[in-house]
BAPA-377154 format. One line per 5 residues: their letters; for each residue x, y, z of C-alpha. Coordinates in steps of 0.05 Angstrom, whole numbers. Layout:
N
A = X/Y/Z; ... .
//
This chain:
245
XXXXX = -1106/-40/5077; -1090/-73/5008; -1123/-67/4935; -1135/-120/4903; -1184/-141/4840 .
XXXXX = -1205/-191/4790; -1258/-180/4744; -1311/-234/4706; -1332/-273/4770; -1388/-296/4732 .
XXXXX = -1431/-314/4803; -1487/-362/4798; -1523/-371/4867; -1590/-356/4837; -1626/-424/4818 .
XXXXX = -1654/-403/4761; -1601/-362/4725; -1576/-439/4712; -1507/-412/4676; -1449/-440/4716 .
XXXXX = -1384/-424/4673; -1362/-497/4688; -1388/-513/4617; -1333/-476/4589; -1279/-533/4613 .
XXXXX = -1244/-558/4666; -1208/-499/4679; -1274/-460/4714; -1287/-528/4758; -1314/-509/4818 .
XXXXX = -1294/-436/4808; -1346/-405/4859; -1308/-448/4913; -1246/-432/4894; -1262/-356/4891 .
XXXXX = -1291/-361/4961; -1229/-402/4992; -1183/-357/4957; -1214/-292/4976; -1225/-314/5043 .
XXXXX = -1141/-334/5044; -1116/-270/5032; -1172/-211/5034; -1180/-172/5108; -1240/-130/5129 .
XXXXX = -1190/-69/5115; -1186/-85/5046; -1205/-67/4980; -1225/-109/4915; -1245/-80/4857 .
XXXXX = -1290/-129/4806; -1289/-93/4736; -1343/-131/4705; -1387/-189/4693; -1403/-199/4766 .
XXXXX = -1465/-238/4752; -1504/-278/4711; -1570/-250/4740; -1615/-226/4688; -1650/-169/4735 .
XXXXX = -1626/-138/4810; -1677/-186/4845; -1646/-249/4809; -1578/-211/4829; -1592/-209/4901 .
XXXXX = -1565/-280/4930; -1497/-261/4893; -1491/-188/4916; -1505/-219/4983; -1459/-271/4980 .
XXXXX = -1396/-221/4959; -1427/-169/5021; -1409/-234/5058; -1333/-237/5043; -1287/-197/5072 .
XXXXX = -1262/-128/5053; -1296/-71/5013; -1313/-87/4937; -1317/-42/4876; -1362/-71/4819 .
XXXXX = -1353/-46/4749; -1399/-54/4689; -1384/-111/4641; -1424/-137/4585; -1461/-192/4618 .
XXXXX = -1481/-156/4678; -1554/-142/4654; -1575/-137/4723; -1540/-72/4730; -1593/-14/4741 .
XXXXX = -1593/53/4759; -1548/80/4815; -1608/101/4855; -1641/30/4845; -1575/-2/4868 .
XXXXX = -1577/42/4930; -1651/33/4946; -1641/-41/4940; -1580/-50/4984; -1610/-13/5040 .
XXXXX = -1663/-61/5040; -1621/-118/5033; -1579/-93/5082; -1516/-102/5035; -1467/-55/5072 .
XXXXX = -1392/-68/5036; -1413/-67/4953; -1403/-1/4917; -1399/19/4843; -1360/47/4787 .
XXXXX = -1391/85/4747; -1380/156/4723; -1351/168/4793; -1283/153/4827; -1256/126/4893 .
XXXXX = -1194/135/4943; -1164/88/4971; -1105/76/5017; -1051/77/4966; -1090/97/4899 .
XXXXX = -1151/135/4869; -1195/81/4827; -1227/103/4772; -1255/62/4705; -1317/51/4660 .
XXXXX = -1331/-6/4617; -1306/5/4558; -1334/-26/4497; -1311/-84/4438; -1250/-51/4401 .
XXXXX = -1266/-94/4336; -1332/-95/4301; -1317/-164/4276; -1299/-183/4349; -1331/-254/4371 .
XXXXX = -1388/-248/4419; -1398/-175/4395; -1472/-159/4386; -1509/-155/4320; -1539/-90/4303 .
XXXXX = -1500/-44/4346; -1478/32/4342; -1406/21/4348; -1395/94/4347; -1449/112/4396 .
XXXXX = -1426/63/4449; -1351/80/4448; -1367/148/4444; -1413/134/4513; -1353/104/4539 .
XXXXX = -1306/155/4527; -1350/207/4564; -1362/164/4619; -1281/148/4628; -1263/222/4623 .
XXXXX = -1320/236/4675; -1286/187/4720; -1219/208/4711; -1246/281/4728; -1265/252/4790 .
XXXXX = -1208/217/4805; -1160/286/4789; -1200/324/4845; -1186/268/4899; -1113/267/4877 .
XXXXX = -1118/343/4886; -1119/326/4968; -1081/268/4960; -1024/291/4906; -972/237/4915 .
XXXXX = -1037/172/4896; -1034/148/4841; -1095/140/4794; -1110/71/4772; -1161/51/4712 .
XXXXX = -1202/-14/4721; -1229/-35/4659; -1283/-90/4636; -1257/-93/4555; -1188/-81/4545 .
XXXXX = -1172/-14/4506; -1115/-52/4458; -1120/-126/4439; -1108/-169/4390; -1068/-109/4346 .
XXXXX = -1141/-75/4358; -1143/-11/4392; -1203/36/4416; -1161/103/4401; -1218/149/4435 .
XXXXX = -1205/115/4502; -1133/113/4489; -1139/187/4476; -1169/202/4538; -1123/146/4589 .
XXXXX = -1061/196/4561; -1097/256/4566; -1103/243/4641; -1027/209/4636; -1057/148/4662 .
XXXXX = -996/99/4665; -1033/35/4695; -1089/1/4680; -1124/-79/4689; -1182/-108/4648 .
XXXXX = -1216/-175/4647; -1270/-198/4595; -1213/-241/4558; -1222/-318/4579; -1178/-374/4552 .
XXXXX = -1119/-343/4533; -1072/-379/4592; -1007/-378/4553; -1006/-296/4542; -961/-244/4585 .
XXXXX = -999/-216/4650; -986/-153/4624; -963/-105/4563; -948/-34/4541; -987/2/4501 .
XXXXX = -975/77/4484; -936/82/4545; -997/53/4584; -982/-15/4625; -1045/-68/4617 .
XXXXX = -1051/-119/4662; -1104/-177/4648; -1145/-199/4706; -1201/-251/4686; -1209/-295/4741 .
XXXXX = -1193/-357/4701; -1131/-333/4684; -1109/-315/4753; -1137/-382/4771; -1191/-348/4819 .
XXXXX = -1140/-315/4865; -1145/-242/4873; -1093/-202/4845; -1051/-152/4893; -1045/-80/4864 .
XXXXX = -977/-58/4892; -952/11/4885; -905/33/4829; -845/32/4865; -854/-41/4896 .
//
């Protein structure tokens, strides 16, 4: 009954979606392989993996429903998170009316919410570009509007997350993230504000690709960040161990 995650899976069963992240070099060759044949190496039924972002490169749920299927296929219980390319995501009530058609029994989200686990209480929200002059970063967008967004939606998750650890004092809450809250000497203080309001100690992001040479993981205002793009764990699943181990 291990957690595990690794975000920006980047899936591409859909024929038309046509955007395999093998164009980026030789390092994403044959990633959806190796993601299955790692996955299926170490993950159990009795397992948890929690995906913090850019799951898909589906442009709608209906183009997203060959890659939901195919991680409902492999083992263990998965977590998605919201990242920046998923712009299949919909509504939570969409997302359930859809699996229960599709019969996709072992998918659900983060969003707003929280989850328990074995060892740990999950809880997360996207997060959002901490520099305005960030590459990739969207033209035209309310900077303050989406952090702000963000910082409600991590504090409502981290609400969530204090009443499980009410029943289950000695777990230890966990934040999955899609953007990282501190890079580059860049910081998004208002979710930095709120991750040490709640004393969160521990949290993993993805969205960063390319950078192979940088630590796994750094401290920031006491908070230890752990990068999990799959390229840079080379498409194996990371374990979350507890604290002490």
């Amino acid at each position: 009954m291990s957690l595990y995650t690794m975000a920006d899976l980047h899936l591409s069963t859909f024929d038309q979606t046509n955007k395999s992240m093998e164009v980026f070099g030789k390092s994403w060759a044959d990633y959806m392989i190796r993601i299955e044949n790692n996955w299926r190496r170490l993950i159990t039924d009795e397992d948890t993996v929690v995906i913090p972002g850019d799951v898909s490169w589906a442009l709608s749920l209906e183009e997203a429903e060959s890659d939901l299927k195919f991680l409902d296929s492999l083992p263990g219980k998965k977590i998605l998170g919201k990242g920046n390319h998923d712009f299949w995501w919909s509504t939570m009530r969409k997302h359930e009316i859809f699996f229960e058609k599709n019969e996709i029994r072992t998918i659900s989200f983060l969003f707003n919410n929280a989850h328990e686990t074995e060892d740990f209480i999950i809880a997360g929200t996207r997060g959002w570009y901490n520099d305005e002059d960030a590459a990739n970063a969207p033209d035209n967008t309310d900077f303050e509007k989406l952090t702000n967004r963000e910082n409600l939606r991590l504090r409502a998750s981290l609400e969530a997350a204090k009443k499980l650890q009410e029943q289950s004092p000695d777990k230890e809450i966990i934040v999955f993230m899609h953007f990282p809250p501190f890079w580059n000497g860049k910081s998004s203080d208002g979710l930095i504000r709120v991750l040490k309001e709640y004393s969160i100690t521990r949290l993993y992001f993805g969205h960063i690709h390319g950078n192979y040479t940088v630590e796994p993981h750094f401290v920031y205002e006491g908070i230890n960040m752990h990068i999990i793009s799959a390229d840079y764990l080379k498409f194996i699943p990371k374990k979350v161990l507890p604290q002490q181990e």
